[in-house]
C-alpha positions in Angstrom: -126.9 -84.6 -45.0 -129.8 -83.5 -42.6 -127.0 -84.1 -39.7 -125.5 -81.3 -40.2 -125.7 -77.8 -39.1 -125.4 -74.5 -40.8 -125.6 -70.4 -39.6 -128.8 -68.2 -40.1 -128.1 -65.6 -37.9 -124.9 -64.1 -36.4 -125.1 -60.8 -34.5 -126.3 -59.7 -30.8 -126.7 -62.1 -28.3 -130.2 -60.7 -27.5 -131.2 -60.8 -30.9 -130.2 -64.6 -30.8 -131.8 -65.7 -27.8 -135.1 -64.1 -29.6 -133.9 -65.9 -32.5 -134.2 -68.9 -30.4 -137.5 -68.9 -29.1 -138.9 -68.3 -32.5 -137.4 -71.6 -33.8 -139.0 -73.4 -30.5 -141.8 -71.8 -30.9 -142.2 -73.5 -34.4 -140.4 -76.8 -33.3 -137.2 -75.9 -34.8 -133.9 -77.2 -33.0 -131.0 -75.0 -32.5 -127.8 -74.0 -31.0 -126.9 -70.6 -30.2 -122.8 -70.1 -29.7 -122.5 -67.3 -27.8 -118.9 -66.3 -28.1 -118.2 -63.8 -25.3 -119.7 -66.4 -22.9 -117.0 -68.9 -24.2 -114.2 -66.6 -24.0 -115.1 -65.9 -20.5 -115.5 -69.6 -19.2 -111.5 -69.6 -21.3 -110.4 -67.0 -19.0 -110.0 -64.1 -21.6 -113.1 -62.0 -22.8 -113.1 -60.5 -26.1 -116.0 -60.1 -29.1 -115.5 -60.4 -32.2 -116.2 -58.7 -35.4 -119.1 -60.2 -36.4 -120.9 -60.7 -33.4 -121.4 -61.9 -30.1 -123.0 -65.0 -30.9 -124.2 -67.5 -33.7 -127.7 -69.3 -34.2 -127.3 -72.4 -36.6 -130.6 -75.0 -37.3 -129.6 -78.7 -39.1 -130.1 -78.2 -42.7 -133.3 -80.3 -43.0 -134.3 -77.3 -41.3 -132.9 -74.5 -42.7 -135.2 -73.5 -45.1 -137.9 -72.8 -43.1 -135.8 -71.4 -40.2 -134.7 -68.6 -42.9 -138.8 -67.7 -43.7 -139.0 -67.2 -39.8 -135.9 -64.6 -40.3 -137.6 -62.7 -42.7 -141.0 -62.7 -40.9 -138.8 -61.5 -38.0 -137.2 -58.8 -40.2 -140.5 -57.7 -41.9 -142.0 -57.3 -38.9 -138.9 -55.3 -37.1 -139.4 -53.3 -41.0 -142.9 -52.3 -40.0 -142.1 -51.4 -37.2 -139.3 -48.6 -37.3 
């Protein structure tokens, strides 16, 4: 189903709001959960072991979200 959503990214929060703007840039819908930011609006902070926060895309776009990862990590490669 193109309704529904699945994870490219789970790490910094930083690194997901980047994330984020990349898929705009390139007309990509998303949705970043940003778990420390939910466990404070709870009333109890904590982070968790894989991350502070999640990017998913709907799977029609998935595919292409993923090339835009690894142009974003060849380019973070070259860099170093």
């Amino acid at each position: 189903m193109d309704n529904e959503i699945k994870k490219i990214y789970s790490g910094s929060v930083v690194n997901a709001e980047y994330i984020g703007s990349v898929l705009a840039d390139n007309d990509i819908q998303y949705l970043i959960r940003n778990f420390r930011q939910e466990g404070l609006v709870a009333g109890w902070a904590a982070g968790t072991l894989k991350g502070d926060a999640s990017v998913y895309v709907f799977e029609k776009d998935y595919d292409r979200a993923m090339l835009l990862l690894d142009e974003i990590n060849a380019a973070e490669m070259e860099g170093e």
